[in-house]
VOGU-3710 file (C-alpha; in Angstrom, 3 decimals, decimal comma):
1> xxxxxxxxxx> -21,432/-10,239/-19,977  -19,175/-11,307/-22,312  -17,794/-15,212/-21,859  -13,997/-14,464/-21,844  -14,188/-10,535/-21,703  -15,144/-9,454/-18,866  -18,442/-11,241/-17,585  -19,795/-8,162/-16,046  -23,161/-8,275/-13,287  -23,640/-4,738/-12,138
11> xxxxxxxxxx> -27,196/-5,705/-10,489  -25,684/-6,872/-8,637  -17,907/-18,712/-26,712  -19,323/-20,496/-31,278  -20,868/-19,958/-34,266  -23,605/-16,878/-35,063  -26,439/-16,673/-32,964  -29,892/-16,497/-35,135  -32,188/-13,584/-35,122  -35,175/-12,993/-32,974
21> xxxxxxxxxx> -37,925/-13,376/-34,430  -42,127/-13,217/-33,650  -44,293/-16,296/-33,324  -46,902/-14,288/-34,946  -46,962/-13,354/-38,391  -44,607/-10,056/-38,250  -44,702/-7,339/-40,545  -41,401/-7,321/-43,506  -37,857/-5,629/-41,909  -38,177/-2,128/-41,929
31> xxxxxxxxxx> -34,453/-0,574/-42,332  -34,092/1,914/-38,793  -34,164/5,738/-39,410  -31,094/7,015/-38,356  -31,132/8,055/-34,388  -29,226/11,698/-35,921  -32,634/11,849/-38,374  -35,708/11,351/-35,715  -37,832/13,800/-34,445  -38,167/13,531/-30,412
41> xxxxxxxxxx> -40,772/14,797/-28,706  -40,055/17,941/-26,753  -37,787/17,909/-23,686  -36,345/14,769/-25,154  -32,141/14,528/-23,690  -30,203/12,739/-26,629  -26,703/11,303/-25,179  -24,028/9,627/-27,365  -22,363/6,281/-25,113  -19,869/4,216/-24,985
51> xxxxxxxxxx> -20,918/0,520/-25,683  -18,480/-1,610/-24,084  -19,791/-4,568/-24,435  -23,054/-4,525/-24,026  -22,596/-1,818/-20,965  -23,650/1,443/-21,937  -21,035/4,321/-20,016  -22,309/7,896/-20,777  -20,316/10,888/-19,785  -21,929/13,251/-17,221
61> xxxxxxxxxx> -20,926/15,353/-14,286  -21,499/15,162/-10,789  -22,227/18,588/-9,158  -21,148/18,306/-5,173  -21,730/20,807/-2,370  -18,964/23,874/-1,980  -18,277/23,631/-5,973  -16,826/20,008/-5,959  -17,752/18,595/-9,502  -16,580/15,560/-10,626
71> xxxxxxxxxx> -16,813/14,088/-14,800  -16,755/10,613/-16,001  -18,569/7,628/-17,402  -21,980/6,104/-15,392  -23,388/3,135/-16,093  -26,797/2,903/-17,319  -27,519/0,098/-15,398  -32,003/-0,983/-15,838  -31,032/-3,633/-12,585  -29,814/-0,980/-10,496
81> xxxxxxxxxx> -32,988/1,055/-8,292  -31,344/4,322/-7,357  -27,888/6,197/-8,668  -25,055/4,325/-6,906  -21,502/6,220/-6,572  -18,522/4,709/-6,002  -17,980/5,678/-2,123  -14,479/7,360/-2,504  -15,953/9,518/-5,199  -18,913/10,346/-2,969
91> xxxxxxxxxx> -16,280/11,188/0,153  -14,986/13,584/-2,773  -17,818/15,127/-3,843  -19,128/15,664/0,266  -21,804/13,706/0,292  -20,647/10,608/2,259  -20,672/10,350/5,966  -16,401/9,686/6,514  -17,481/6,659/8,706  -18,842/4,624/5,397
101> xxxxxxxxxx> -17,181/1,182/4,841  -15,046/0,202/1,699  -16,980/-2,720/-0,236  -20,133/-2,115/1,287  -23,454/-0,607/0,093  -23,893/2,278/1,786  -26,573/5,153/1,572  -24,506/8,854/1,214  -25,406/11,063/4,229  -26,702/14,066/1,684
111> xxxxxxxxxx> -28,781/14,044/-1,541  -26,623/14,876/-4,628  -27,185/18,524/-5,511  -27,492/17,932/-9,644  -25,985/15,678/-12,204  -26,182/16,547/-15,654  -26,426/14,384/-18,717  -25,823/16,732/-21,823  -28,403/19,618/-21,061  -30,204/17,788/-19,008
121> xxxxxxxxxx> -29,747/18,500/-15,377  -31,505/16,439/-12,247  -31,407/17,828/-8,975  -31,578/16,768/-5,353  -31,068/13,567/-6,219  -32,086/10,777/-3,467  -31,341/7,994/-1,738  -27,724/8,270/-3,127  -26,175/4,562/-3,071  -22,268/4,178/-2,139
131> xxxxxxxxxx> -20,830/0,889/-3,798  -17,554/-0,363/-4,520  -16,490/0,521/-8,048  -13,301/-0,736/-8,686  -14,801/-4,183/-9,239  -16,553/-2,221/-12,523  -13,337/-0,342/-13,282  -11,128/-3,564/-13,341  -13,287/-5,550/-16,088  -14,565/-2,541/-18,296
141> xxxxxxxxxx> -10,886/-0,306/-17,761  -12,572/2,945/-17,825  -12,975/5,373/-14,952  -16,611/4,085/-14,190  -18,336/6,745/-11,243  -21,021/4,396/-10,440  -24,376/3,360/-11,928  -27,466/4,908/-12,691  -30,236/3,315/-11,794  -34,216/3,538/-12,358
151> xxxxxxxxxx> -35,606/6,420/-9,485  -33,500/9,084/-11,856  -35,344/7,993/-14,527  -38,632/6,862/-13,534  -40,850/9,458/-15,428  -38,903/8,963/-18,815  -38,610/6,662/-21,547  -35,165/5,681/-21,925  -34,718/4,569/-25,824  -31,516/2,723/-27,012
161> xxxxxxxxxx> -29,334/2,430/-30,001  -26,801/-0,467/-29,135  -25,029/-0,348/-32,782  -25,128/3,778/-33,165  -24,040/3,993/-29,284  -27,465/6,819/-28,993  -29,911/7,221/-26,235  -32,669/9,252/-25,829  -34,623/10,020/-22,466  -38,124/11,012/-23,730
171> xxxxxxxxxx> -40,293/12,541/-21,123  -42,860/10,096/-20,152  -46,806/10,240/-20,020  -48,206/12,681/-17,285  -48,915/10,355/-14,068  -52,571/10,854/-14,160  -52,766/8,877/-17,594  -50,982/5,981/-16,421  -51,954/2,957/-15,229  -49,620/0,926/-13,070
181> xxxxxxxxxx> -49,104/-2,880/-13,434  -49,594/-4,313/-10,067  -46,236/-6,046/-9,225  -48,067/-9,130/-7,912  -49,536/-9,611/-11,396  -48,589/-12,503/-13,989  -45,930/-13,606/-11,085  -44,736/-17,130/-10,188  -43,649/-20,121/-12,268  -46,537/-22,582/-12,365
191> xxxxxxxxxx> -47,681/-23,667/-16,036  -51,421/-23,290/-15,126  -51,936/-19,668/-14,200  -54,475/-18,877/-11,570  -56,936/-16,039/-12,810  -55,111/-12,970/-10,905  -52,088/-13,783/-12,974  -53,495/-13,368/-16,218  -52,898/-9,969/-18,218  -55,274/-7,293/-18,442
201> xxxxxxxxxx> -55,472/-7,327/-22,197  -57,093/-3,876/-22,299  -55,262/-2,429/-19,808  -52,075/-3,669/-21,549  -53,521/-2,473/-25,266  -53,759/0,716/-23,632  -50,411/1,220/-22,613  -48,710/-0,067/-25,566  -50,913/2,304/-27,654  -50,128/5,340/-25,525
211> xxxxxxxxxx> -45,864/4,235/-25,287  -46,047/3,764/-29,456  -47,733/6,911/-30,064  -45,152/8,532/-28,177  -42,105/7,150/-29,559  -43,931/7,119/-32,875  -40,819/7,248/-35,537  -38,246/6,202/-32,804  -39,752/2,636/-33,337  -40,602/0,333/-36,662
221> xxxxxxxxxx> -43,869/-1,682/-36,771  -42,219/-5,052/-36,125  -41,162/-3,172/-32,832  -42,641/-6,162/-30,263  -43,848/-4,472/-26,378  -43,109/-6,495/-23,665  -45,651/-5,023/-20,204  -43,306/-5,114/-17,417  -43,678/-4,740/-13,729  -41,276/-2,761/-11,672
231> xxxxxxxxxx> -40,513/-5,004/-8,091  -38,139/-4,631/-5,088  -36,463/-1,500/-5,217  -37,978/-0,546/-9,618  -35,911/-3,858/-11,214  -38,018/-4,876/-14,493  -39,841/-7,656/-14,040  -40,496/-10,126/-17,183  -41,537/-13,519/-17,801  -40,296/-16,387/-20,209
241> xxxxxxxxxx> -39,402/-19,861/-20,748  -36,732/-21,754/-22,438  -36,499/-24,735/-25,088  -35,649/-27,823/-22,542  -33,435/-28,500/-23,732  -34,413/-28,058/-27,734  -37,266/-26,972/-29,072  -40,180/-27,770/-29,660  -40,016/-28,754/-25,330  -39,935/-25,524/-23,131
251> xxxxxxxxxx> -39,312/-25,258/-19,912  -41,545/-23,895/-16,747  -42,281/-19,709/-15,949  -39,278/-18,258/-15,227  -39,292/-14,581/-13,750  -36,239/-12,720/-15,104  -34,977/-9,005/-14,822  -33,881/-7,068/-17,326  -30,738/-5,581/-17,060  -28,756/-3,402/-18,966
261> xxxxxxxxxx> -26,002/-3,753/-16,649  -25,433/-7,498/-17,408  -23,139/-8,338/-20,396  -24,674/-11,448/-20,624  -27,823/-13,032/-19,943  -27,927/-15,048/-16,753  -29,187/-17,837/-15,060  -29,187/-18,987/-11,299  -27,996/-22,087/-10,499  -29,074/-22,858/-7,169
271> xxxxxxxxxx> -33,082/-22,736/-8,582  -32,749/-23,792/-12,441  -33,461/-26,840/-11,958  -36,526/-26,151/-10,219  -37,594/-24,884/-13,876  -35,698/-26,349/-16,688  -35,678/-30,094/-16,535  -32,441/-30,521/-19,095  -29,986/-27,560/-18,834  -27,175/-30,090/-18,515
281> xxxxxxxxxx> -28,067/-31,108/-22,709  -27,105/-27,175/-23,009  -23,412/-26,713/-24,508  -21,522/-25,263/-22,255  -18,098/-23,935/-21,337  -16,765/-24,240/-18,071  -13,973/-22,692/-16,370  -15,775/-18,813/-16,264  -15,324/-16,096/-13,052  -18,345/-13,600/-12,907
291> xxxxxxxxxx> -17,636/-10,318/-11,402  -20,681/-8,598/-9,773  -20,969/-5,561/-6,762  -21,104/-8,355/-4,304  -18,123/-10,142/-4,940  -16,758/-13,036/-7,874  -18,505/-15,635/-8,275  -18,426/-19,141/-10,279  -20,161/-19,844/-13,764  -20,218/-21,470/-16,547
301> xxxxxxxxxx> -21,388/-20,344/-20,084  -24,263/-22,125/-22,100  -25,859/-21,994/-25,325  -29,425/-22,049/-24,961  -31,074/-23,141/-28,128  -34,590/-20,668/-28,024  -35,540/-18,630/-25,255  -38,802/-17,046/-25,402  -39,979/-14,008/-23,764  -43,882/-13,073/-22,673
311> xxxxxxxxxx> -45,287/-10,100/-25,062  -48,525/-8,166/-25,238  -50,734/-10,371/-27,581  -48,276/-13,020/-28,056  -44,400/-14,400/-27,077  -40,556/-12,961/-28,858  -38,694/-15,656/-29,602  -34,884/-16,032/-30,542  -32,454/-18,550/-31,183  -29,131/-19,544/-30,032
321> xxxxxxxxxx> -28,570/-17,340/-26,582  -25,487/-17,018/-24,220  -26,260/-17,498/-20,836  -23,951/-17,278/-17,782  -25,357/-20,100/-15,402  -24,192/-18,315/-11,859  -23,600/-19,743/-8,642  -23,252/-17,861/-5,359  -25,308/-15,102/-3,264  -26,391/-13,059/-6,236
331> xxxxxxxxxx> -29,256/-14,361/-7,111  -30,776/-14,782/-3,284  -29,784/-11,112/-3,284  -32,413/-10,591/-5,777  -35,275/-12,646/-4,900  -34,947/-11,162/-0,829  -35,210/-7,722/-2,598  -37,729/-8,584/-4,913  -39,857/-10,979/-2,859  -40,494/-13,757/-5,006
341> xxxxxxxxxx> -37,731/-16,274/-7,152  -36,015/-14,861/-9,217  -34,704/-17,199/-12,190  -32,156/-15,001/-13,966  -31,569/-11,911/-15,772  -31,730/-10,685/-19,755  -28,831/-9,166/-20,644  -26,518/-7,729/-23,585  -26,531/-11,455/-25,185  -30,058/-10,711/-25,775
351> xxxxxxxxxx> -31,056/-7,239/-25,910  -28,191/-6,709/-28,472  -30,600/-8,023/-31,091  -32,784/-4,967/-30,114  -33,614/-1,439/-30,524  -34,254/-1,270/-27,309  -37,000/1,155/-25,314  -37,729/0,894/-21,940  -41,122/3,248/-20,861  -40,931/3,606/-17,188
361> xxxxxxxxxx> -44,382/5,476/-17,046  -46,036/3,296/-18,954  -44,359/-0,128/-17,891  -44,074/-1,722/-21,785  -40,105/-2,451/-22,787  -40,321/-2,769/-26,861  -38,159/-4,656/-28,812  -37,273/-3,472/-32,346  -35,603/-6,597/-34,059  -32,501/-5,105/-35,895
371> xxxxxxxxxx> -32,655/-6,073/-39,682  -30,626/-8,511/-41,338  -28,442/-8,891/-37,527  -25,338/-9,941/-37,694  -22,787/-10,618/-34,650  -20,203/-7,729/-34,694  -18,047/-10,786/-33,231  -18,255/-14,478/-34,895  -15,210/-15,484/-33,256  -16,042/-14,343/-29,621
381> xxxxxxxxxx> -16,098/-18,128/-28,644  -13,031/-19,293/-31,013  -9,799/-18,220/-28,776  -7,114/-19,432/-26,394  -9,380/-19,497/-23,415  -8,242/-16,800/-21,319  -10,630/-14,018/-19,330  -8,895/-10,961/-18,051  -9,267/-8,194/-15,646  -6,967/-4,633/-15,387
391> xxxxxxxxxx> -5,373/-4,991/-11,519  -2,740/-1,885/-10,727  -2,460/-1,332/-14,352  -1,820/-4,736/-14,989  -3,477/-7,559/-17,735  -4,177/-10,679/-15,240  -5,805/-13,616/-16,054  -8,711/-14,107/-13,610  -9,780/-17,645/-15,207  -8,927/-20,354/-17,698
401> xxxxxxxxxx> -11,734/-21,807/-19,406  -11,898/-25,726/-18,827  -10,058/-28,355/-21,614  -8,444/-24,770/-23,768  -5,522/-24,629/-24,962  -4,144/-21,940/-22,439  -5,627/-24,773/-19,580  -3,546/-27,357/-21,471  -0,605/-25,421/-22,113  -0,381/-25,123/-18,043
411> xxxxxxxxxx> -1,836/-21,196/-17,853  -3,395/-20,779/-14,523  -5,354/-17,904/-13,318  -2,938/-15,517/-11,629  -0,174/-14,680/-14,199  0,037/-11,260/-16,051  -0,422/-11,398/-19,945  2,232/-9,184/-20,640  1,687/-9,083/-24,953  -0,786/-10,755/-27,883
421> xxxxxxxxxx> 0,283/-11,245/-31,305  3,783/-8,895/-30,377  1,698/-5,620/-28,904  2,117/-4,583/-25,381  -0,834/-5,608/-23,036  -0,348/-2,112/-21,730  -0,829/-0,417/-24,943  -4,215/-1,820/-25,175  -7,593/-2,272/-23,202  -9,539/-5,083/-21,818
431> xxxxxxxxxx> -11,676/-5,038/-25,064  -9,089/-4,409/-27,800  -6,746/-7,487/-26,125  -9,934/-9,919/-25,651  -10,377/-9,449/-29,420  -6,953/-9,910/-30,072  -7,285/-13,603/-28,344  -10,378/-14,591/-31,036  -10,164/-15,634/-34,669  -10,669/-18,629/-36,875
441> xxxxxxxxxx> -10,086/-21,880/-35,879  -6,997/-23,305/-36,516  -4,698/-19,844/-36,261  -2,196/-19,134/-34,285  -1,281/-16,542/-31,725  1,480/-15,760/-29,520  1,087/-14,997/-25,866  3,616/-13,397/-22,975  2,983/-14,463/-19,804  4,829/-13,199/-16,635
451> xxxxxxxxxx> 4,320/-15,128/-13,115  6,947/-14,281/-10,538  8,771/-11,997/-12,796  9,304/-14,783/-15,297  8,854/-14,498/-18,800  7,277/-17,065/-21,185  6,075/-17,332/-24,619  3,348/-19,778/-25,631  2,037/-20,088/-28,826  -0,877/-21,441/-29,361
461> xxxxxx> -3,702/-22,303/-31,909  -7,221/-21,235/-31,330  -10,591/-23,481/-31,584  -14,014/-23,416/-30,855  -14,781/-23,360/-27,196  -18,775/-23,626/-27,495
//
């Protein structure tokens, strides 16, 4: 999620954020090996992707019954349980029963016959999910087919490059030398943990070993493992807390998903304050429309000084987060399919700090801190206010964000941005026009905005929003 891009939830704005960094005593940066220059295990897959971002769209095909292929980007999307097609695209393909709804999930009446990734070809793939997809096509403005979710992928380790836009899908350990973290373990948001909730250090130990050994080069040693539980239908399940409002005060347990699918980290409203005492002495930035699979709902965006997540041995810490504080069904969605609360999700604001492995097999995400980060976009929060979405071809504003200068200058949600800075909003995507609307405080840029097939030029002069 991305404050005034596109604020993306498939799981349904400042100055630099600081790097991550371990509460224990970590080992110096290690510069990465170069994805092109590792040595993968065999029957590893290697895909290039598209980061848009934060959401990673890699190009496959979509074998149907009768010959009917279809190509195009998916989603990799670690909140999403099964491979979800958008339902026209599965009436396409012949897999969809005709009577299927628009804008509800749906299950397709046939298993997919084989999608291929590369080389890499799965077969017989089941349940099939039928979603909506234009909601993912209108704030990303690619041709997204759907999502793919964990079932696909739950004997692999999926390994990601966010900055060299590389994955790898590593085959995973052989079942028999697994052993699975009970999803009713280290659950729950009370400070004083019961005995059941505690890790199993060995057991833990044991899968970390076993996950490093077999990514071996693929990670550095200040790579930090993070044991995970798959719940509800295989969403990661993680635990952390966050500085309430400022460090050194933390807040309660929160249980949090991880999701690739999320441009943003999020948090829900309707139960934060069941956990964090003092959100409300977070920044913030009001004014914010999140898109998600079950419809648009309202948030705000807020700088959380430190969040901390659980790890093997000891916690990750990092400073200065984005969070998207959400209201609506979303996160009830979540904690009815998860059975238990579920606080919020980690997302691109966070993982983009990362090399990022998730080990299905072996149930241990690692997190390789990227040396010397620096944000690919200092100005992300230092623009005119405006979030956008692609409708019929169009550039509409969707939302203003509260006390900007497109809010004072009278710019509503509703109008078409018809040009930035002189170029054509047509000539240019979602991403390339949202960066068009940042730079340094104090500059100017010049805006085109058409509501009932009036014309008007604003110009107007940028500032920090968070």
């Amino acid at each position: 999620m991305r404050a005034l891009t596109p604020f993306l939830l498939l799981a349904g704005i400042i100055t630099v954020s600081c790097g991550g960094e371990a509460l224990a005593a970590a080992p110096p940066p290690v510069a990465f090996t170069s994805a092109d220059s590792l040595h993968w295990p065999p029957g590893t897959v290697v895909s290039r992707f598209e980061n848009l971002e934060g959401i990673i769209l890699l190009e496959v095909t979509l074998h149907g019954p009768a010959g009917r292929d279809t190509s195009g980007p998916l989603a990799l999307d670690t909140g999403a349980g099964y491979l979800a097609l958008d339902l026209g695209l599965a009436h396409v393909l012949g897999i969809a029963d005709s009577a299927a709804s628009q804008g509800e999930v749906g299950l397709t009446a046939s298993p997919l016959p084989r999608l291929s990734l590369g080389d890499w070809a799965m077969d017989q793939l089941q349940p099939v999910l039928t979603v909506d997809a234009d909601i993912v096509r209108r704030v990303s403005d690619r041709p997204v087919l759907g999502l793919l979710g964990q079932k696909p992928l739950n004997d692999r380790v999926v390994w990601i490059d966010y900055r060299e836009q590389v994955a790898a899908f590593l085959p995973g350990a052989p079942s028999g030398d697994v052993e699975r973290l009970a999803t009713h373990g280290r659950a729950g948001t009370a400070e004083v943990l019961e005995e059941s909730d505690l890790p199993d250090t060995a057991a833990d130990q044991a899968a970390v070993g076993r996950s490093r050994g077999r990514l071996g080069l693929a990670l550095t040693p200040r790579a930090v493992p993070v044991r995970f539980a798959l719940v509800g239908d295989g969403k990661i399940l993680v635990h952390g807390t966050l500085s309430d409002p400022r460090p050194p005060r933390f807040s309660r347990r929160l249980d949090l998903l991880i999701d690739t699918g999320a441009t943003k980290c999020v948090l829900f409203d309707d139960v934060l304050s069941e956990v964090v005492a003092h959100a409300g002495a977070w920044p913030v930035l009001r004014g914010i429309s999140a898109p998600t699979l079950i419809g648009p709902a309202e948030a705000r965006i807020a700088r959380v000084p430190a969040a901390k997540l659980e790890a093997v041995g000891d916690s990750l810490r990092l400073g200065g987060v984005e969070f998207g504080i959400v209201s609506g069904e979303l996160g009830r969605v979540l904690s009815r399919v998860t059975r238990r609360t579920i606080h919020g999700l980690i997302g691109y604001s966070f993982l983009k700090h990362y090399r990022v492995a998730v080990d299905y097999p072996e149930q241990v995400l690692w997190l390789d801190p990227i040396p010397g980060y620096r944000d690919d976009r200092p100005f992300e929060y230092c623009q005119v206010g405006l979030q956008l979405e692609r409708q019929q071809g169009a550039a509409m504003v969707v939302a203003v964000s509260a006390d900007s200068p497109a809010a004072r200058a009278g710019i509503a949600p509703g109008v078409e941005l018809v040009a930035v800075g002189g170029a054509g909003a047509h000539t240019l995507d979602l991403t390339t026009l949202s960066r068009r609307l940042e730079g340094p405080p104090g500059t100017v840029v010049t805006l085109v905005i058409r509501k009932d097939l009036v014309e008007r030029t604003f110009r107007l002069r940028r500032r920090r929003l968070l």
